[in-house]
PDB file with SEQRES, HELIX, SHEET and CRYST1 records, atoms N, CA, C and O in Angstrom:
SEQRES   1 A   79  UNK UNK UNK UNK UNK UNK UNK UNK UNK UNK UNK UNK UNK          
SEQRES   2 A   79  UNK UNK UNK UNK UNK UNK UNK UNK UNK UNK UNK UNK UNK          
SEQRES   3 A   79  UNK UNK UNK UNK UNK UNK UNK UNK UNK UNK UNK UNK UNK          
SEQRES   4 A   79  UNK UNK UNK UNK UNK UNK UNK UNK UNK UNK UNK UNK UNK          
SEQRES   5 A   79  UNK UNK UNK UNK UNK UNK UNK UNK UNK UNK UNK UNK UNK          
SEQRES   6 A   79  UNK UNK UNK UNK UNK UNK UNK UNK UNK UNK UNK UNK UNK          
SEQRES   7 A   79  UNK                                                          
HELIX    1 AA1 UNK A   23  UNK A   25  5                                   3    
HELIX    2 AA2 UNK A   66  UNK A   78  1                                  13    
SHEET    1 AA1 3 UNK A  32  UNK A  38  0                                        
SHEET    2 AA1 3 UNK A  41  UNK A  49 -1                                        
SHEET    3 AA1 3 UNK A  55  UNK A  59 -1                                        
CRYST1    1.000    1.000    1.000  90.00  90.00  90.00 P 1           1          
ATOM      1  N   UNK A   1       5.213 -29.337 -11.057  1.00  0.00           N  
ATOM      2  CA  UNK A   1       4.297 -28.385 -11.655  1.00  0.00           C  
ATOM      3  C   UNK A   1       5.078 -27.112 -11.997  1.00  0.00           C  
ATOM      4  O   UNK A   1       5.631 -26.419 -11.142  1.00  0.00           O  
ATOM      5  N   UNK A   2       5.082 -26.909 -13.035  1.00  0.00           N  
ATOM      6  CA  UNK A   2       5.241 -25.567 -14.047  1.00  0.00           C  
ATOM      7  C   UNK A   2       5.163 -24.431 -13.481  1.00  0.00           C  
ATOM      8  O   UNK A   2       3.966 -24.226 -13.278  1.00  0.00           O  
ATOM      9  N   UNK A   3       5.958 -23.326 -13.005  1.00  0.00           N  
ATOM     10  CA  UNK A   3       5.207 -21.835 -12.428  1.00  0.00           C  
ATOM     11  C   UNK A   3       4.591 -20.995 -13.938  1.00  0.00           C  
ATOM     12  O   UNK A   3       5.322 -20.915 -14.925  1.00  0.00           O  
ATOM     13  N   UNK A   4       3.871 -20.699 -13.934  1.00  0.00           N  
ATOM     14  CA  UNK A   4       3.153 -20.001 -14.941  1.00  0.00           C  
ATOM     15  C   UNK A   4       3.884 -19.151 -15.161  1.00  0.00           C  
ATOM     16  O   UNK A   4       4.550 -18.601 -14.284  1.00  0.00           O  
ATOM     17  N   UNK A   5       3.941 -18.707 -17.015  1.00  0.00           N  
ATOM     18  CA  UNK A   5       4.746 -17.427 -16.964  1.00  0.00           C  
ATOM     19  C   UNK A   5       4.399 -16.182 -17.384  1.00  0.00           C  
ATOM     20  O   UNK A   5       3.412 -15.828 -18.028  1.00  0.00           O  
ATOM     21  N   UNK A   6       5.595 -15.359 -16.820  1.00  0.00           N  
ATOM     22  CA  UNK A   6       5.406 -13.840 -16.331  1.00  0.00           C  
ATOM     23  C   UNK A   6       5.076 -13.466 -17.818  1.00  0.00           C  
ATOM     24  O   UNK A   6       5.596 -13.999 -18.798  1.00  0.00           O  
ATOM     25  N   UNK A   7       3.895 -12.216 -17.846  1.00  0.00           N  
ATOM     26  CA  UNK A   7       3.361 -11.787 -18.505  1.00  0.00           C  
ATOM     27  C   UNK A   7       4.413 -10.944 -20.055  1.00  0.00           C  
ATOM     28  O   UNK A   7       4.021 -10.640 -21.181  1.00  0.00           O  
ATOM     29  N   UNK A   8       5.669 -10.821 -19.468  1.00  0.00           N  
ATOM     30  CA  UNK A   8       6.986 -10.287 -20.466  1.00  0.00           C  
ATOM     31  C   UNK A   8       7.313 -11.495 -21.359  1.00  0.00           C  
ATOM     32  O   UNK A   8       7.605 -11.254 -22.530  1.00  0.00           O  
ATOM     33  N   UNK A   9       7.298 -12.676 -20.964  1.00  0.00           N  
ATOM     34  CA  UNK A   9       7.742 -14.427 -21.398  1.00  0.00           C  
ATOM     35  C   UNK A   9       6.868 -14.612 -22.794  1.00  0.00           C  
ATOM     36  O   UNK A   9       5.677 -14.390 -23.012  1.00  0.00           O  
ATOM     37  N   UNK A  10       7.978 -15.132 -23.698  1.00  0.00           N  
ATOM     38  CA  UNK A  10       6.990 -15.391 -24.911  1.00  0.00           C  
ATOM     39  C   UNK A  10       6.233 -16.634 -24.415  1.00  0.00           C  
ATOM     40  O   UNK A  10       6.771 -17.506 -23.732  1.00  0.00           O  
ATOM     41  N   UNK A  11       4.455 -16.661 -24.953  1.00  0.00           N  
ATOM     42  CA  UNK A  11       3.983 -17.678 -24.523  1.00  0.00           C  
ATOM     43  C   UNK A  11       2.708 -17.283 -23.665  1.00  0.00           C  
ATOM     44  O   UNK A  11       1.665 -17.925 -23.793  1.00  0.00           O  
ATOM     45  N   UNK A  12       2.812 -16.222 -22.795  1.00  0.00           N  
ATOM     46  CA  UNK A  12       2.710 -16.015 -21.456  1.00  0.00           C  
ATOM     47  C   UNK A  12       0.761 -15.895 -22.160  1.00  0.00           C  
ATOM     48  O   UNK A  12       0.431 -15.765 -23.339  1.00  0.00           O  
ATOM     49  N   UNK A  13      -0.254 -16.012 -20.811  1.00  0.00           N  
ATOM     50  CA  UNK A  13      -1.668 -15.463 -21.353  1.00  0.00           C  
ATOM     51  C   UNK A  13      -1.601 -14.364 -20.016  1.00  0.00           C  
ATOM     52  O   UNK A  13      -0.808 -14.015 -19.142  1.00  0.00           O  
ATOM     53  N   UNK A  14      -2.934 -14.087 -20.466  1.00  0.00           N  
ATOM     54  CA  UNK A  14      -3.101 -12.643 -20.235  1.00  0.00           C  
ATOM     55  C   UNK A  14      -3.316 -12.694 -18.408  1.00  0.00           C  
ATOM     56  O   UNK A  14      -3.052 -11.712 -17.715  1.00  0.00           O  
ATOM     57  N   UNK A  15      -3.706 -13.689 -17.969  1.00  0.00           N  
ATOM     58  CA  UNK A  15      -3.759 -13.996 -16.481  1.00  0.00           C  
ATOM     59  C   UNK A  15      -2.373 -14.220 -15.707  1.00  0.00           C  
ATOM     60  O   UNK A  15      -2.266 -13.971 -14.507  1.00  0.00           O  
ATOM     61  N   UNK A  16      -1.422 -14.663 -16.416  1.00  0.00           N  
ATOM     62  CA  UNK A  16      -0.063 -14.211 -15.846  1.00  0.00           C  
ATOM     63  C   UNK A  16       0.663 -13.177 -15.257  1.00  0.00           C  
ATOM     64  O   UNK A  16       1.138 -12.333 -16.017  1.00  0.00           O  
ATOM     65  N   UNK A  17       0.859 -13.064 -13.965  1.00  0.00           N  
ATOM     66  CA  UNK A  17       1.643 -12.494 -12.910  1.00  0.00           C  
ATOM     67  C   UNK A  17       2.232 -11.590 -14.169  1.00  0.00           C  
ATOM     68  O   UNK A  17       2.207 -11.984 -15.335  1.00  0.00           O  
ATOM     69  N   UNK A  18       2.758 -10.330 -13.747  1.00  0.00           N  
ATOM     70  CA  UNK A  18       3.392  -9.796 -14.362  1.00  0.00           C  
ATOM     71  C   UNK A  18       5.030  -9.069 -13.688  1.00  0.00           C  
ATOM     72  O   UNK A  18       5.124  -8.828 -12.484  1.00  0.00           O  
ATOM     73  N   UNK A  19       5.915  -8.863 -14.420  1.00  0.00           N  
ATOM     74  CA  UNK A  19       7.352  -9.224 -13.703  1.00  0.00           C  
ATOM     75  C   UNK A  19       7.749  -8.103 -12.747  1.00  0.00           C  
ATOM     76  O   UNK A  19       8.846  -7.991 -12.199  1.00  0.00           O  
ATOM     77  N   UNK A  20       6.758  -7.334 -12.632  1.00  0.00           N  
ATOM     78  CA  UNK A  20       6.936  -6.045 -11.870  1.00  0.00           C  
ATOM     79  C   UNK A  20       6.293  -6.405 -10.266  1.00  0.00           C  
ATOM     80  O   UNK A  20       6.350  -5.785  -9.204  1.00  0.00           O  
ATOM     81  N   UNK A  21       5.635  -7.781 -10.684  1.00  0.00           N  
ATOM     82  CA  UNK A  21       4.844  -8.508  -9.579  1.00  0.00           C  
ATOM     83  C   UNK A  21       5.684  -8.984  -8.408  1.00  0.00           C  
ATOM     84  O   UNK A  21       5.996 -10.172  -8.329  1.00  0.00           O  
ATOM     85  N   UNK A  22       6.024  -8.181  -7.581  1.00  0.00           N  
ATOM     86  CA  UNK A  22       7.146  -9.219  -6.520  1.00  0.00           C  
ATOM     87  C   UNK A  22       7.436  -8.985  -5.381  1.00  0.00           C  
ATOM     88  O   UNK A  22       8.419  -8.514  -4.809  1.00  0.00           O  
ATOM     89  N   UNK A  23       5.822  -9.621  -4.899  1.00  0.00           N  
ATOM     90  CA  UNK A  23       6.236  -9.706  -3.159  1.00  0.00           C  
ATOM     91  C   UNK A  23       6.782  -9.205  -2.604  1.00  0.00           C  
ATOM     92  O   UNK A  23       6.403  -8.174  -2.048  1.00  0.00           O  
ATOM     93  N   UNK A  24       8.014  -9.737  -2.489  1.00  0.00           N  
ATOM     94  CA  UNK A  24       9.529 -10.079  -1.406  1.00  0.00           C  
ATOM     95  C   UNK A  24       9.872  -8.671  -1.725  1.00  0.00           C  
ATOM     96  O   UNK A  24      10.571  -8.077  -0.904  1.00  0.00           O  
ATOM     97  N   UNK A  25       9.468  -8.018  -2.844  1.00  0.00           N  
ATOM     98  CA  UNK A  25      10.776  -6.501  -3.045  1.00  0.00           C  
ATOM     99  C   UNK A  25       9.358  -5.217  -3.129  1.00  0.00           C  
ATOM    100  O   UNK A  25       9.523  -4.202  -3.804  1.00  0.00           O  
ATOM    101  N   UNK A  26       8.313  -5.408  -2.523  1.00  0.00           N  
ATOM    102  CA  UNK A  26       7.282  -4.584  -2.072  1.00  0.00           C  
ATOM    103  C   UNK A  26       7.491  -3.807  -1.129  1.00  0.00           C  
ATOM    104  O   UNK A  26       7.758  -4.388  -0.077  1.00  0.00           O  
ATOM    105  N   UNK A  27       7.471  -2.162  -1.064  1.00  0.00           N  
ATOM    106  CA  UNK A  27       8.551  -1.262  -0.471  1.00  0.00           C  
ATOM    107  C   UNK A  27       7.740  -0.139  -0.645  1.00  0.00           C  
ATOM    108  O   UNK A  27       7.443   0.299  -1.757  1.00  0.00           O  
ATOM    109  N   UNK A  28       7.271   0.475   0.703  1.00  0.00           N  
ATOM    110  CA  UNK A  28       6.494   1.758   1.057  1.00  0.00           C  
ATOM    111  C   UNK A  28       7.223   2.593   0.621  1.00  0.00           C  
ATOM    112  O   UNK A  28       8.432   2.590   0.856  1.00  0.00           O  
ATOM    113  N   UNK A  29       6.517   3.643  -0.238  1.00  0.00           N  
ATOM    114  CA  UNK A  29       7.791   5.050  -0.647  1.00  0.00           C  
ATOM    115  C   UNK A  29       7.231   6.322  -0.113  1.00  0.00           C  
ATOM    116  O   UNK A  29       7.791   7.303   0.377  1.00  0.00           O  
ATOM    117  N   UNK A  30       6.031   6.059  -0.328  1.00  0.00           N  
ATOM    118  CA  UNK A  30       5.340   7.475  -0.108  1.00  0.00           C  
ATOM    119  C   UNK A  30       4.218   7.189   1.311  1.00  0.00           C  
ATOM    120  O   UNK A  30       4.272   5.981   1.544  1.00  0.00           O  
ATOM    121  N   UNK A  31       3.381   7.790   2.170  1.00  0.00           N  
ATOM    122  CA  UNK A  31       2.709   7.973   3.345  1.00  0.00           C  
ATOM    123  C   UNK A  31       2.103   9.335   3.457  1.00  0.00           C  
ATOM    124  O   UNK A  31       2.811  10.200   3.973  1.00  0.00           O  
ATOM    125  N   UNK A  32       0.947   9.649   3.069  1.00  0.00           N  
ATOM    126  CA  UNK A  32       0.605  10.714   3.360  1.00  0.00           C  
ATOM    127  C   UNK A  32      -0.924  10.935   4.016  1.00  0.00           C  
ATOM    128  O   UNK A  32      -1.838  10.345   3.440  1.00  0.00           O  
ATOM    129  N   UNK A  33      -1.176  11.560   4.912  1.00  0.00           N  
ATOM    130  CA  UNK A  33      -2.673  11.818   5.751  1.00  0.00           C  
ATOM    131  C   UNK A  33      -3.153  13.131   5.298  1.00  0.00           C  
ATOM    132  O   UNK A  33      -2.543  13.965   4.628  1.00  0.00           O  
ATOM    133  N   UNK A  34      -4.359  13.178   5.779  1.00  0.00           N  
ATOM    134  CA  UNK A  34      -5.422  14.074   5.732  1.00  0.00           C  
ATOM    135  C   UNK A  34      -6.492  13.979   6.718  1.00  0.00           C  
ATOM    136  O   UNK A  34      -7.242  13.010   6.837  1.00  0.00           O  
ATOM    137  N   UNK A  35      -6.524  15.429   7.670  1.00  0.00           N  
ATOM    138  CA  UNK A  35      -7.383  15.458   8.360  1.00  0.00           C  
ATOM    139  C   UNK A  35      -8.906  15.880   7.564  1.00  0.00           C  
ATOM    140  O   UNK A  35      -8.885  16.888   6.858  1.00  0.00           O  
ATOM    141  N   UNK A  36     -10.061  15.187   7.676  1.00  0.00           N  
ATOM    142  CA  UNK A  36     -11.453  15.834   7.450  1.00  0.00           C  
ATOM    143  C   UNK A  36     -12.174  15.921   8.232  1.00  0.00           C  
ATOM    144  O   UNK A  36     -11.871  15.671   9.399  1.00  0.00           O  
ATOM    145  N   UNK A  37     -13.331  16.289   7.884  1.00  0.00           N  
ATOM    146  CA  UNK A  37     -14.361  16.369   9.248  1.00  0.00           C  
ATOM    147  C   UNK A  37     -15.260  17.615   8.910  1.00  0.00           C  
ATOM    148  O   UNK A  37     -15.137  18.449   8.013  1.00  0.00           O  
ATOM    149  N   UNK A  38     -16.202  17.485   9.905  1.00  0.00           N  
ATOM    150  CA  UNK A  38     -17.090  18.771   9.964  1.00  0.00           C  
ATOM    151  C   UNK A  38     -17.464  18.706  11.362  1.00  0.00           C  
ATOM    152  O   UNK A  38     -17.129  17.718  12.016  1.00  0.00           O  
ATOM    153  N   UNK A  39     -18.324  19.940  12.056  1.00  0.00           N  
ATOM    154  CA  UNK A  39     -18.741  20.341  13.315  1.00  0.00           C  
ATOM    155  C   UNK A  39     -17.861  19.324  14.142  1.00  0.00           C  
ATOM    156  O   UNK A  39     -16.659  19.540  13.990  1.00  0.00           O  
ATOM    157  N   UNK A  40     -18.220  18.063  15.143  1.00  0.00           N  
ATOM    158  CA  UNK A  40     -17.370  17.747  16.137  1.00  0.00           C  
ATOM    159  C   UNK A  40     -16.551  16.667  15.670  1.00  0.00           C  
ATOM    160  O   UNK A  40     -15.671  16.081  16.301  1.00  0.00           O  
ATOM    161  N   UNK A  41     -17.032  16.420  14.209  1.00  0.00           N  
ATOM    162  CA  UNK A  41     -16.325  14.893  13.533  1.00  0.00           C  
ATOM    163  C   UNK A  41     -15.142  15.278  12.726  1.00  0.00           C  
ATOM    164  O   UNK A  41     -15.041  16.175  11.889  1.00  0.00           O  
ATOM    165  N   UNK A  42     -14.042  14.197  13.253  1.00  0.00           N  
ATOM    166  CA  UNK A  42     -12.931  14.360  12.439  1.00  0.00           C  
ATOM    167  C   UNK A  42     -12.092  13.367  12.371  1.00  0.00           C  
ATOM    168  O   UNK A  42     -11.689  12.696  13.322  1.00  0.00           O  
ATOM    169  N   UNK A  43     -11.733  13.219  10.924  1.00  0.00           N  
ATOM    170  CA  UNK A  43     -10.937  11.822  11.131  1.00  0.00           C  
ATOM    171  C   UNK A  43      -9.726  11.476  10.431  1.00  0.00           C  
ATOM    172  O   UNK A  43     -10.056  12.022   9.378  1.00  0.00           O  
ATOM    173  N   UNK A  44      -8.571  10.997  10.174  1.00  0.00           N  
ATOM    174  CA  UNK A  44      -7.468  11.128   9.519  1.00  0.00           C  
ATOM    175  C   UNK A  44      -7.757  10.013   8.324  1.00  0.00           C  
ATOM    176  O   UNK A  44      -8.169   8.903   8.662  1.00  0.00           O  
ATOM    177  N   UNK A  45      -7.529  10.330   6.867  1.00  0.00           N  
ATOM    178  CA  UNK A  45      -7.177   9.332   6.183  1.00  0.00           C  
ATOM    179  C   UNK A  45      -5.855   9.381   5.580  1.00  0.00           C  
ATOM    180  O   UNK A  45      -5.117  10.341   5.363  1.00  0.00           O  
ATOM    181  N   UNK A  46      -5.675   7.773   5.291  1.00  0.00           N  
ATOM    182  CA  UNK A  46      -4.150   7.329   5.043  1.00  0.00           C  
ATOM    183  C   UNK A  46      -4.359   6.704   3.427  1.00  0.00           C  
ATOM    184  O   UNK A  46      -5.142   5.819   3.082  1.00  0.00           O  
ATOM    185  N   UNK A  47      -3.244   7.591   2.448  1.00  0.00           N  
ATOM    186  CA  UNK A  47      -2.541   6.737   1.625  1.00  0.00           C  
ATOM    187  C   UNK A  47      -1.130   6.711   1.421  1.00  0.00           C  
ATOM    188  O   UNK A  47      -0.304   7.624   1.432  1.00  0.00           O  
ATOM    189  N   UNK A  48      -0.977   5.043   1.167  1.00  0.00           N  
ATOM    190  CA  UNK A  48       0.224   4.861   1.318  1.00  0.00           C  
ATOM    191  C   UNK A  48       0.502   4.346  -0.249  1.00  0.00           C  
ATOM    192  O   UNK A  48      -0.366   3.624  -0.739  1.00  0.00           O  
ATOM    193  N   UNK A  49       1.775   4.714  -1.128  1.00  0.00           N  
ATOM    194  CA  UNK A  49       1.982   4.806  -1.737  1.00  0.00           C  
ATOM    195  C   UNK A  49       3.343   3.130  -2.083  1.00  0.00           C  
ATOM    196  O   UNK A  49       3.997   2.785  -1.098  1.00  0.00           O  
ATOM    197  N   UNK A  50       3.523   2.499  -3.151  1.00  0.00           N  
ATOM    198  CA  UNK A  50       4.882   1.529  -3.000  1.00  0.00           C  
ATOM    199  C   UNK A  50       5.265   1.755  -4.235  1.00  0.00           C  
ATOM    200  O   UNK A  50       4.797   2.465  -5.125  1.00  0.00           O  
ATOM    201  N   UNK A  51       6.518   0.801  -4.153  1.00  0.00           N  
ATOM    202  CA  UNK A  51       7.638   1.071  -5.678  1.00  0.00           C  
ATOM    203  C   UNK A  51       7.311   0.480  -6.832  1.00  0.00           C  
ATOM    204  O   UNK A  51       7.875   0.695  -7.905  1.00  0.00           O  
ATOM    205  N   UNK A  52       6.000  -0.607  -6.566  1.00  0.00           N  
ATOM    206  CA  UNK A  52       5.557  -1.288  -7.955  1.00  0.00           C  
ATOM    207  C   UNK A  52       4.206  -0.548  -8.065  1.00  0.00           C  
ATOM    208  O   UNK A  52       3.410  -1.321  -8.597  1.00  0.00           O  
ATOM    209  N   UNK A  53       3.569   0.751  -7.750  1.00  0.00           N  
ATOM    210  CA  UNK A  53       2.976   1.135  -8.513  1.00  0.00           C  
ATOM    211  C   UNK A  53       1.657   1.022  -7.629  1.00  0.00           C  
ATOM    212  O   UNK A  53       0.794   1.877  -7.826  1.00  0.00           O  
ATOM    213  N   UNK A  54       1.448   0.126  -6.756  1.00  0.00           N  
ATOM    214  CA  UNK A  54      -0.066   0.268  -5.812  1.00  0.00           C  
ATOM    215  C   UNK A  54       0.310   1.119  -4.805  1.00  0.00           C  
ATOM    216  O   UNK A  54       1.412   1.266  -4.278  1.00  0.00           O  
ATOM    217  N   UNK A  55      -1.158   1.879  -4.518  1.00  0.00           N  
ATOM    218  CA  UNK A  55      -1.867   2.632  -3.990  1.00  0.00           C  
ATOM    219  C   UNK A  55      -2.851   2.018  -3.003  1.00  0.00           C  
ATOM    220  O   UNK A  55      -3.566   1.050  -3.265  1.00  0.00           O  
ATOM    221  N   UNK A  56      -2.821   2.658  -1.871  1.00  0.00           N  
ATOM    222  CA  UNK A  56      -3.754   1.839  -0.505  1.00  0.00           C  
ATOM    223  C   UNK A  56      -4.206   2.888  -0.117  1.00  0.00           C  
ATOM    224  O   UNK A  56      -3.590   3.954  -0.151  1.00  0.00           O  
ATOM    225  N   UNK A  57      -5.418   2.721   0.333  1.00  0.00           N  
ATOM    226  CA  UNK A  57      -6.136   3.834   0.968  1.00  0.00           C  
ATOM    227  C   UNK A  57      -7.029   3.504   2.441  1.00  0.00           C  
ATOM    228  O   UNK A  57      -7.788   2.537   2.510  1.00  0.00           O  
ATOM    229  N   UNK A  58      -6.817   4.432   3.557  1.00  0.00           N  
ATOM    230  CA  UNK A  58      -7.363   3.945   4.965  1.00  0.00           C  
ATOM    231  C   UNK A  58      -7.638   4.645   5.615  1.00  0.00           C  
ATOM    232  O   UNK A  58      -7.532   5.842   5.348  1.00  0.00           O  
ATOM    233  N   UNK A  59      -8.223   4.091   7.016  1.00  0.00           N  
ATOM    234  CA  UNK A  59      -8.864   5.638   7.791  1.00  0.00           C  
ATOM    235  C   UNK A  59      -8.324   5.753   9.322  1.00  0.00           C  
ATOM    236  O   UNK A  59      -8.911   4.920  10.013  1.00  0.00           O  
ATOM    237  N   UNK A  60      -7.524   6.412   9.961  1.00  0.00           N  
ATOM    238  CA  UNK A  60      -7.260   6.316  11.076  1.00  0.00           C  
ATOM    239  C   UNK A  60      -8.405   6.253  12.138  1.00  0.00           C  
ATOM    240  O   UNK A  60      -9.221   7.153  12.334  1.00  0.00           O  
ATOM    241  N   UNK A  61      -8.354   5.243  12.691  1.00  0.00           N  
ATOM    242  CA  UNK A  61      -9.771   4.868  13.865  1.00  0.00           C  
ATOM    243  C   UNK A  61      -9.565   5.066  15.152  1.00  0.00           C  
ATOM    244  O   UNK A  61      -8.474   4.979  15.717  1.00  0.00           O  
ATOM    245  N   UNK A  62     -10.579   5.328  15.631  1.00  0.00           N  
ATOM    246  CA  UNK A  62     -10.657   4.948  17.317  1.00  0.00           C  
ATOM    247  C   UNK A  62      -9.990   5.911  18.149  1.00  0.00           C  
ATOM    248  O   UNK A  62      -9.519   5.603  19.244  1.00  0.00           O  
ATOM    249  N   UNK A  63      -9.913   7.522  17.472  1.00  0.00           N  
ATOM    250  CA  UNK A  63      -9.741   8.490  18.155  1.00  0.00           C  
ATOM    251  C   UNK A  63      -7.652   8.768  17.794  1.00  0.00           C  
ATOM    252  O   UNK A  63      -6.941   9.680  18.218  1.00  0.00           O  
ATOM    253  N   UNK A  64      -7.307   7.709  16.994  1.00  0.00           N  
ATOM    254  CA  UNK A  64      -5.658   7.660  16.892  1.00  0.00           C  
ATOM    255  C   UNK A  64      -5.652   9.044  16.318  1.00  0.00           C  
ATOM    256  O   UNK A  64      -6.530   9.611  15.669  1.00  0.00           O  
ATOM    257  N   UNK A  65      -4.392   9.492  16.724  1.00  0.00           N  
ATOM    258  CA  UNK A  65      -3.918  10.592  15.897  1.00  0.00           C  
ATOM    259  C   UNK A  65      -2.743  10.050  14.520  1.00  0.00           C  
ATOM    260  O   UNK A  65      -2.052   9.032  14.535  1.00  0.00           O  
ATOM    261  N   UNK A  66      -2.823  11.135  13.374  1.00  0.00           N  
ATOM    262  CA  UNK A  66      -2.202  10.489  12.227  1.00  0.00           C  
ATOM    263  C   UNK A  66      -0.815  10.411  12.544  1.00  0.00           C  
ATOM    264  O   UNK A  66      -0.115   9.933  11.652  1.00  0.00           O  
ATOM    265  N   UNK A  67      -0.094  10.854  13.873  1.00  0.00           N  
ATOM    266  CA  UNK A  67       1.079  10.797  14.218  1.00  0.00           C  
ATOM    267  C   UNK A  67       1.835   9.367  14.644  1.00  0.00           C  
ATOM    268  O   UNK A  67       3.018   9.028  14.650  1.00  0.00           O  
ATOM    269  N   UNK A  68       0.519   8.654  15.016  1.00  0.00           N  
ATOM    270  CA  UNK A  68       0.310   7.250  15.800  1.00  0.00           C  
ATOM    271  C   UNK A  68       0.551   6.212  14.534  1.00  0.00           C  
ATOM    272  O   UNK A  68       1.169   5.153  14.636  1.00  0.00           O  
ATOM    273  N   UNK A  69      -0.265   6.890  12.904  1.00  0.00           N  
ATOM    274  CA  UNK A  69      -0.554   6.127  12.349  1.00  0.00           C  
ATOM    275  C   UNK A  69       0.634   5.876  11.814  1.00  0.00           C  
ATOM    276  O   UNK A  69       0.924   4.710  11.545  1.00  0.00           O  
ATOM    277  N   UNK A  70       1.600   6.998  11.545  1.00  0.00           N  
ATOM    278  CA  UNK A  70       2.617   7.129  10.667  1.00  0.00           C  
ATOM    279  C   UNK A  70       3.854   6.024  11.326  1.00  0.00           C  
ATOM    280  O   UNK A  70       4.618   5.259  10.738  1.00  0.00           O  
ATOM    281  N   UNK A  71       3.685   6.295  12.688  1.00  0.00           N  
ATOM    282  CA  UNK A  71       4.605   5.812  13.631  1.00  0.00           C  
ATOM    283  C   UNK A  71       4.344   4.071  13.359  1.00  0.00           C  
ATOM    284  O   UNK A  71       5.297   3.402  12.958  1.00  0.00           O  
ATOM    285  N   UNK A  72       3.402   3.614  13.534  1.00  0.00           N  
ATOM    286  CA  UNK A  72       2.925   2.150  13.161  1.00  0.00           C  
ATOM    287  C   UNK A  72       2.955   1.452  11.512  1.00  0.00           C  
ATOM    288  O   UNK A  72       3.238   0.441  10.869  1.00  0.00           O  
ATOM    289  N   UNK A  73       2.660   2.238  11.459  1.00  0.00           N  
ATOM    290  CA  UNK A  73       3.374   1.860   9.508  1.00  0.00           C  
ATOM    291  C   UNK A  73       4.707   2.092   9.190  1.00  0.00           C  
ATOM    292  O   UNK A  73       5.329   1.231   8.569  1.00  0.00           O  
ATOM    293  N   UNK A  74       5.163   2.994   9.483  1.00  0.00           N  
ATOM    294  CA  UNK A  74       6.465   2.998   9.305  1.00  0.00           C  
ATOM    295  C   UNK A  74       7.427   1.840  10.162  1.00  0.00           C  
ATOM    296  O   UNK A  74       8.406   1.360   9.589  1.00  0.00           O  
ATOM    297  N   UNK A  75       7.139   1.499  11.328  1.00  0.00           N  
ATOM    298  CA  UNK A  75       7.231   0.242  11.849  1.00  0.00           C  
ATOM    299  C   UNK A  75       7.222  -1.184  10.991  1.00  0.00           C  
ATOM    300  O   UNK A  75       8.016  -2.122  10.939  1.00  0.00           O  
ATOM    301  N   UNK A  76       5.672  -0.845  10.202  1.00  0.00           N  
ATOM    302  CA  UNK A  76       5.507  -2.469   9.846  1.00  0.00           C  
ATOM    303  C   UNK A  76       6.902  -2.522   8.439  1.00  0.00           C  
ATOM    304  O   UNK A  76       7.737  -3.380   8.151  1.00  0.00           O  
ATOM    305  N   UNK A  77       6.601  -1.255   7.900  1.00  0.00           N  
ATOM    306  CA  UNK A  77       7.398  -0.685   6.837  1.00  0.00           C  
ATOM    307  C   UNK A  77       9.365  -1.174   6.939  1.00  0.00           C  
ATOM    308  O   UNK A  77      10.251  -1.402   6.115  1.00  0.00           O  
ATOM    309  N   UNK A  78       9.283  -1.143   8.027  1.00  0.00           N  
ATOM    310  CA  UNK A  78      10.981  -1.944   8.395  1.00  0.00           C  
ATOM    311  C   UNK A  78      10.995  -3.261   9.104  1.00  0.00           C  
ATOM    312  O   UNK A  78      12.104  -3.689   9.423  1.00  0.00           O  
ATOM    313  N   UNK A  79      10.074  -3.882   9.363  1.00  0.00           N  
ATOM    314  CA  UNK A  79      10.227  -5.515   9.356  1.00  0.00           C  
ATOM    315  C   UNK A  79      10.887  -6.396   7.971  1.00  0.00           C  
ATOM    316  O   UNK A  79      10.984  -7.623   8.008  1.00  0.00           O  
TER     317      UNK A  79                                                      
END                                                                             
């Protein structure tokens, strides 16, 4: 079976992967938090930024501090 081709490939349709598409070389660049909140509520959110162009967005839970969060992503970030 054929791998379908990348959206640059003459031929290619419009549902084709595109060549900027690639797993294996997916690479955190940017990490940045924000505390919000009002009266006793407060909570950290996370976006994390990569080299092909997506954007993730999250919420630090369960009382973590964003110091915890940075520390654990940056972790998964060097596996």
């Amino acid at each position: 079976m054929a791998a379908a081709p990348l959206r640059d490939e003459p031929g290619a349709d419009d549902h084709a992967p595109t060549s900027s598409s690639r797993p294996s070389g997916l690479r955190i660049t940017d990490l940045r938090t924000a505390t919000v909140g009002w009266d006793q509520w407060h909570f950290t959110l996370v976006r994390i930024d990569t080299n092909q162009g997506i954007s993730g967005y999250g919420e630090v839970r369960d009382l973590a501090s964003k110091g915890l969060a940075k520390t654990k992503l940056s972790q998964a970030a060097s596996c």
